[in-house]
C-alpha positions in Angstrom: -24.2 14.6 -8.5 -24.5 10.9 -7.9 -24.0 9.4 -4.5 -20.6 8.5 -3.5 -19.7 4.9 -2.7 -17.8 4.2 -0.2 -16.1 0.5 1.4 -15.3 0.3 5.1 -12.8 -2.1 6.5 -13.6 -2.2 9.9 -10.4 -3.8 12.1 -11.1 -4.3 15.5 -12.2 -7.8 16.0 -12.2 -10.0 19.3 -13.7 -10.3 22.6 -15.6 -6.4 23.6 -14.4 -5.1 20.3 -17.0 -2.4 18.9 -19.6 -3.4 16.4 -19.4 -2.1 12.8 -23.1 -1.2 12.3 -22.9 2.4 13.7 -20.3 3.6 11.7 -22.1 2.0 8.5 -25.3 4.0 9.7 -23.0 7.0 10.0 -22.0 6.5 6.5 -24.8 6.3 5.4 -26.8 9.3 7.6 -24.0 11.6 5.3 -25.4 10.5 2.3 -22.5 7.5 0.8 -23.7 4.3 -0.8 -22.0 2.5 2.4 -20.8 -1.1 2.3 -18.1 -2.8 3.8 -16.5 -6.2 5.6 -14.3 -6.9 8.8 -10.4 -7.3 7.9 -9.6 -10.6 7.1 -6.6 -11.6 10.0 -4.7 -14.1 7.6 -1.1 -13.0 6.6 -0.2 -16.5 5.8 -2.8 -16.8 3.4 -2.1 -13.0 2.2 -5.6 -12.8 2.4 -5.4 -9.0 2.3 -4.8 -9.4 -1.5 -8.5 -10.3 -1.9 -9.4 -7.2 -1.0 -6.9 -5.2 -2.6 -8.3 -6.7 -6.2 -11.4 -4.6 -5.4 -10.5 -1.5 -4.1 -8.2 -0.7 -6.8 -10.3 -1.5 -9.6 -11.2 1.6 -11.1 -14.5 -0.4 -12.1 -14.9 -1.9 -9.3 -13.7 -0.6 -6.2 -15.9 2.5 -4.2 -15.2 6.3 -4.6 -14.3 6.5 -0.9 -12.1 3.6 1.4 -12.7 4.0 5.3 -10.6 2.0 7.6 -12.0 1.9 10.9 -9.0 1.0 13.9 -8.1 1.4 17.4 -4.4 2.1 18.4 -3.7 -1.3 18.9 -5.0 -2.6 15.1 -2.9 0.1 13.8 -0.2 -1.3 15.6 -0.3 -5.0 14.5 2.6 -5.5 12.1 0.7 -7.5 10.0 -2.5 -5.6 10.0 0.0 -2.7 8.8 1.7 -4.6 5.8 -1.4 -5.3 4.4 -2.8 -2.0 4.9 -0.2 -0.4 3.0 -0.3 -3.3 0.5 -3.5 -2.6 -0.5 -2.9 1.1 -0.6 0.2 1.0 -3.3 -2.3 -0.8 -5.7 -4.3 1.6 -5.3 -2.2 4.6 -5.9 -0.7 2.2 -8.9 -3.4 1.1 -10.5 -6.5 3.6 -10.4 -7.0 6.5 -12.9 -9.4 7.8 -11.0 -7.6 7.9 -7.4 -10.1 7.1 -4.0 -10.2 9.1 -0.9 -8.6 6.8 2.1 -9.7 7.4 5.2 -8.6 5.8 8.9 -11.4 6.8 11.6 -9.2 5.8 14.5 -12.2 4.5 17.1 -10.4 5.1 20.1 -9.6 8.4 19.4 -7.3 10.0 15.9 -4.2 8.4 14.5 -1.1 9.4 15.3 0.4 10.7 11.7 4.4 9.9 12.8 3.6 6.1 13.8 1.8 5.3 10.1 3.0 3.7 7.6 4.1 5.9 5.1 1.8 4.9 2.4 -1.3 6.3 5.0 0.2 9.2 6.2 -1.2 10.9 3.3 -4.7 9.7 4.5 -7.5 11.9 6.5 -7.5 10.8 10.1 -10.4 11.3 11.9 -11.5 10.8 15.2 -14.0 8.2 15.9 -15.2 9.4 19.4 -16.3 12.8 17.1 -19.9 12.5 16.0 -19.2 14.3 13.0 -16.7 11.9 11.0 -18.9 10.8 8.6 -19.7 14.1 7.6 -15.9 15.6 7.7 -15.1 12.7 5.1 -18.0 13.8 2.8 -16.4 17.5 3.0 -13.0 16.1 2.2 -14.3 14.5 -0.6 -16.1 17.4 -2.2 -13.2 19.9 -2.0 -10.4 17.0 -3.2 -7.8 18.2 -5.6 -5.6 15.6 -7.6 -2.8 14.5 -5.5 0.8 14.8 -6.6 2.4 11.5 -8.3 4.7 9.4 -7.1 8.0 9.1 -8.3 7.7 5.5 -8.2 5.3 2.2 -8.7 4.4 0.1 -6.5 2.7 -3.2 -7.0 2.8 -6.7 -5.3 1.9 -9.8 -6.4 0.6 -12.1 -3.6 0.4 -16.0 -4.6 0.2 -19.0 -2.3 2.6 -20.9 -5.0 4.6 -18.5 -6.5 4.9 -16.6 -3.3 5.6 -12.5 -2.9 6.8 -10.1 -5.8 7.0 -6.6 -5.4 7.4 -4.9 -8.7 9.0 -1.2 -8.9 9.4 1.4 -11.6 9.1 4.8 -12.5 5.9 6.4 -12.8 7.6 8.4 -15.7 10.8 8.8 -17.9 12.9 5.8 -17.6 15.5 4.4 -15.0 19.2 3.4 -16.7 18.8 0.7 -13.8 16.7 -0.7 -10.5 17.7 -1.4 -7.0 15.6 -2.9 -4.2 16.3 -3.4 -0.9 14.9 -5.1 2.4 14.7 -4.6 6.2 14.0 -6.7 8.7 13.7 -10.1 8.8 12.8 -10.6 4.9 15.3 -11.2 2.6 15.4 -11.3 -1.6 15.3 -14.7 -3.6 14.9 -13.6 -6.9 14.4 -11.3 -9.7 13.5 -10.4 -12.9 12.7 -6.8 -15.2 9.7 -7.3 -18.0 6.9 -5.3 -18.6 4.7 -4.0 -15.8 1.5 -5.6 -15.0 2.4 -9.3 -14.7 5.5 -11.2 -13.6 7.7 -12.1 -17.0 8.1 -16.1 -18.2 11.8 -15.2 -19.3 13.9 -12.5 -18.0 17.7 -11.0 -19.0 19.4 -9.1 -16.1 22.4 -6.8 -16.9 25.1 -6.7 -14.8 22.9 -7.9 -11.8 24.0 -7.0 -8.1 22.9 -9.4 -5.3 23.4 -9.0 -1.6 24.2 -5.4 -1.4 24.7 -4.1 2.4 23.5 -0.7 2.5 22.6 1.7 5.9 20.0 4.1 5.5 19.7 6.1 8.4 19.6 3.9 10.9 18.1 1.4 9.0 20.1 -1.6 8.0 19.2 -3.0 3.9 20.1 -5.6 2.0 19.7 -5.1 -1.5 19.5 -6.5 -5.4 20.2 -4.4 -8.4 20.2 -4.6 -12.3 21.4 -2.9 -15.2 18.6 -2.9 -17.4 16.8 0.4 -18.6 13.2 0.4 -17.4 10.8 3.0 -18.1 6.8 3.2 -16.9 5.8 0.4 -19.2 8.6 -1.8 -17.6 9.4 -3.2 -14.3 11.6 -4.8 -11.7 10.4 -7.5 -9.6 12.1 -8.8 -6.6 11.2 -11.8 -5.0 10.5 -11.3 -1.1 10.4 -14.0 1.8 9.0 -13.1 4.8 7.2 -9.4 5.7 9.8 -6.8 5.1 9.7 -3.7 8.1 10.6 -1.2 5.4 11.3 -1.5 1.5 14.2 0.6 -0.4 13.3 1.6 -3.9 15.8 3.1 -7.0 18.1 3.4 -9.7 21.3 1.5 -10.0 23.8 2.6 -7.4 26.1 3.4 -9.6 23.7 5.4 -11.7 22.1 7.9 -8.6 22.3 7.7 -4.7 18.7 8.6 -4.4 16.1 6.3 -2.8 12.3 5.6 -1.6 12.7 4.2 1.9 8.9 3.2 2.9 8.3 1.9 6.3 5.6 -0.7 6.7 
């Protein structure tokens, strides 16, 4: 069996914050291929997009992705976006899916206050000698996870800004709808084929503006018409770091939805 690869992204950073050696050496002891790099604290410069380009390249990007974080990084809105960013390109784009760790260092994560794209992750606990080994364990006895309903992929560009694109993993929507919370808000959109935003674009019967209440949660939403399948998909054009996203069909074509929180 060859060794296992593995990339850790170690968050804590600042004054008394904990070195990332011993958790490399930990790594390593268990027998990964261990490499890694401190998180890159620049949400202006979506500088969490750099790293996303190697993790999910199935060429590329390591067997096994630790994230190494006290309560507080965990906490950080920012550190969050990006963090979940980086883990819908992975779950988009890789045919052969990595294991995602988060090795809380001031003790394990609480599940309920994740994002929802890591609370699928293994949480370990830091202060525990025996991560290391625990995430070579999980790794040996992983079974394919269950696919998403959806796709989720973002495209991050200092000029042409933030896209999220959305479609189905498989079978084909009659139409798209998107929604933000928080203090984002939609300024365009477009449907073309997944993998790159289009040049040209034709919406049918496009919705802008929609209020909708989700729980408790307030959205505000764009739709289209247009039949996309999982070779197609719809992009929506985001300003500012949305708190939760709302993925699905047209409205008037099913009530269902993907609420993620971020």
């Amino acid at each position: 069996m060859s060794q296992k690869t593995v990339w850790l992204t170690w968050m804590a950073s600042g004054e008394g914050a904990p070195s990332p050696q011993p958790a490399i050496a930990a790594l390593s002891k268990s027998g990964f291929a261990a490499n890694g790099a401190p998180w890159v604290d620049d949400p202006k410069e979506m500088a969490w997009s750099e790293l996303s380009d190697v993790l999910k390249s199935d060429e590329t990007g390591p067997n096994v992705w630790v994230i190494g974080a006290r309560r507080a990084d965990l906490a950080n809105a920012d550190h969050r976006f990006g963090l979940s960013m980086i883990a819908a390109m992975m779950r988009a784009d890789r045919k052969t899916p990595a294991h995602i760790a988060i090795v809380g260092i001031d003790g394990i994560p609480d599940v309920d206050s994740l994002p929802t794209l890591l609370r699928s992750c293994q949480l370990l606990d830091g202060t525990d000698a025996s991560w290391s080994a625990k995430i070579l364990v999980a790794v040996s006895m992983a079974k394919p996870a269950a696919k998403d309903s959806f796709r989720l992929r973002v495209t991050a560009h200092k000029h042409l800004g933030m896209w999220f694109e959305v479609g189905p993993t498989t079978g084909e929507w009659s139409g798209c709808m998107a929604g933000v919370a928080g203090d984002a808000k939609i300024s365009n959109h477009a449907v073309g084929l997944s993998g790159g935003l289009p040049e040209k674009t034709v919406l049918e019967f496009k919705l802008e503006g929609l209020e909708l209440e989700v729980g408790s949660d307030q959205f505000v939403a764009w739709a289209v018409k247009n039949k996309v399948t999982s070779a197609d998909s719809y992009y929506i054009k985001v300003e500012e770091t949305p708190s939760k996203l709302l993925i699905g069909e047209h409205p008037d074509d099913s009530e269902d939805v993907v609420v993620l929180s971020f």
